[in-house]
C-alpha positions in Angstrom: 8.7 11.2 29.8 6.4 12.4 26.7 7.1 12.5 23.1 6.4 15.2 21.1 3.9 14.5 18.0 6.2 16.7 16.3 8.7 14.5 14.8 7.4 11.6 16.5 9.4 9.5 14.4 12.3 10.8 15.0 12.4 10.8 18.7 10.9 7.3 18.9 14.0 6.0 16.7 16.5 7.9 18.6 14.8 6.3 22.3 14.4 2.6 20.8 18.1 3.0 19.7 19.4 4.4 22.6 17.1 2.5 25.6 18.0 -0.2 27.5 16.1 -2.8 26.3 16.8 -6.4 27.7 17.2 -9.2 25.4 18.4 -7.5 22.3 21.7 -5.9 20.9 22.4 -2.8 20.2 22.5 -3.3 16.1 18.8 -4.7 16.5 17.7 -1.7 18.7 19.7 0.6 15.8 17.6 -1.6 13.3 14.2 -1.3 15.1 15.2 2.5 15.5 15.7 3.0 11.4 12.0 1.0 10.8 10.5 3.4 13.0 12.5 6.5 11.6 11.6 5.3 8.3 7.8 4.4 9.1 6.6 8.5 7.6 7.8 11.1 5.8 11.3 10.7 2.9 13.4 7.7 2.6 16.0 9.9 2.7 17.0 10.2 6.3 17.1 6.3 6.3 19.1 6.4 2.9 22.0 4.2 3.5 19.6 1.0 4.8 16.8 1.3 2.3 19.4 0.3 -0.2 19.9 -3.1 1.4 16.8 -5.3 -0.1 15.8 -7.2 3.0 15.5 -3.8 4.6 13.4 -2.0 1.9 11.0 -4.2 1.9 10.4 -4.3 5.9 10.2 -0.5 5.9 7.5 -1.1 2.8 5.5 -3.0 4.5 5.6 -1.2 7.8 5.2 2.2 5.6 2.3 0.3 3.7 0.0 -0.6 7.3 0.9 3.1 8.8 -1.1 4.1 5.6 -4.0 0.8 5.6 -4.7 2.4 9.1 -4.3 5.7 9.2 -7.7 6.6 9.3 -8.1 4.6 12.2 -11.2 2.8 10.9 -12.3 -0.3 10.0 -10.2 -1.9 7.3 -10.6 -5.3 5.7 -7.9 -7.5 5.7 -8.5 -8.1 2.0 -8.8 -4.3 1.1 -5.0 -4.0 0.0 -2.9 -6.8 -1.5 1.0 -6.3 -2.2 2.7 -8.6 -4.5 6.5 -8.7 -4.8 7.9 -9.6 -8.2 12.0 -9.2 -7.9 12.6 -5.3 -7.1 8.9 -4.1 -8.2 5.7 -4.2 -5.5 2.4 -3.7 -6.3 -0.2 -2.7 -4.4 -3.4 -4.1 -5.1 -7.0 -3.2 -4.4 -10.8 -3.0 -6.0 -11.5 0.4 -8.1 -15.1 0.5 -5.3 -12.4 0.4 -2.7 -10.3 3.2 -4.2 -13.5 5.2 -5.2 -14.1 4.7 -1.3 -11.4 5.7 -0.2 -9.7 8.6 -1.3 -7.9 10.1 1.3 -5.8 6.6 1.4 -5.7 5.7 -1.9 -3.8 9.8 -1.9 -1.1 8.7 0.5 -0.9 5.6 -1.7 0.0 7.8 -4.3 2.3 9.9 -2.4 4.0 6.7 -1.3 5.0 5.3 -5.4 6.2 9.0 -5.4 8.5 8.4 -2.0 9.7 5.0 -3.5 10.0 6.6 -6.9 12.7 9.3 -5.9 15.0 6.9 -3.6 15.2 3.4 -2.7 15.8 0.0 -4.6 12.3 -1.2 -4.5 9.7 0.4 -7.2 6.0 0.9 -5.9 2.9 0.9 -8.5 -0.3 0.7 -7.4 -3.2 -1.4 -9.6 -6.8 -1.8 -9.5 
């Protein structure tokens, strides 16, 4: 069986919810399945879960590492920091690492704007 890097996020959610995986239920294979949906692209397709606080913030941080290692390079553990204050995140870093990297510190950006438009949680970013 393949899956298509087309969507990949998509069918990976639909198989995780729908395989027979031993030692867990089907609502945590359905929960697993809408991280994984949710990991790229809008929070809309995921919209009734991101509204549930416990859940926002796990599709955050999972959203938050696809991004940290999307170039598939070497990154620092202490290149990014999030801080949670209530219903706001920030996401921390050095200006030299932003000037460094500006290809993540873009999808950074795209991600406030994804936050920005749905979900309970409010991104900012800070140097």
């Amino acid at each position: 069986m393949m899956v298509s890097h087309h969507d990949h996020h998509r069918h990976s959610a639909y198989l995780l919810a729908h395989v027979d995986a031993p030692g867990f239920s089907q609502s945590q294979q359905r929960r697993v399945g809408e991280l994984v949906l949710a990991q790229r692209g809008g929070l809309r397709k995921v919209e009734t879960s991101p509204a549930q606080e416990t859940f926002a913030r796990q599709v955050l941080c999972l959203r938050l590492g696809v991004i940290k290692c999307h170039a598939r390079g070497e990154v620092r553990d202490d290149a990014l920091r999030l801080v949670r204050d209530g219903s706001q995140a920030l996401v921390g870093f050095s200006e030299h690492w932003a000037a460094t990297h500006p290809r993540t510190l873009y999808l950074l950006q795209e991600e406030v704007q994804a936050w920005a438009r749905g979900g309970v949680l409010k991104l900012s970013l800070g140097a």
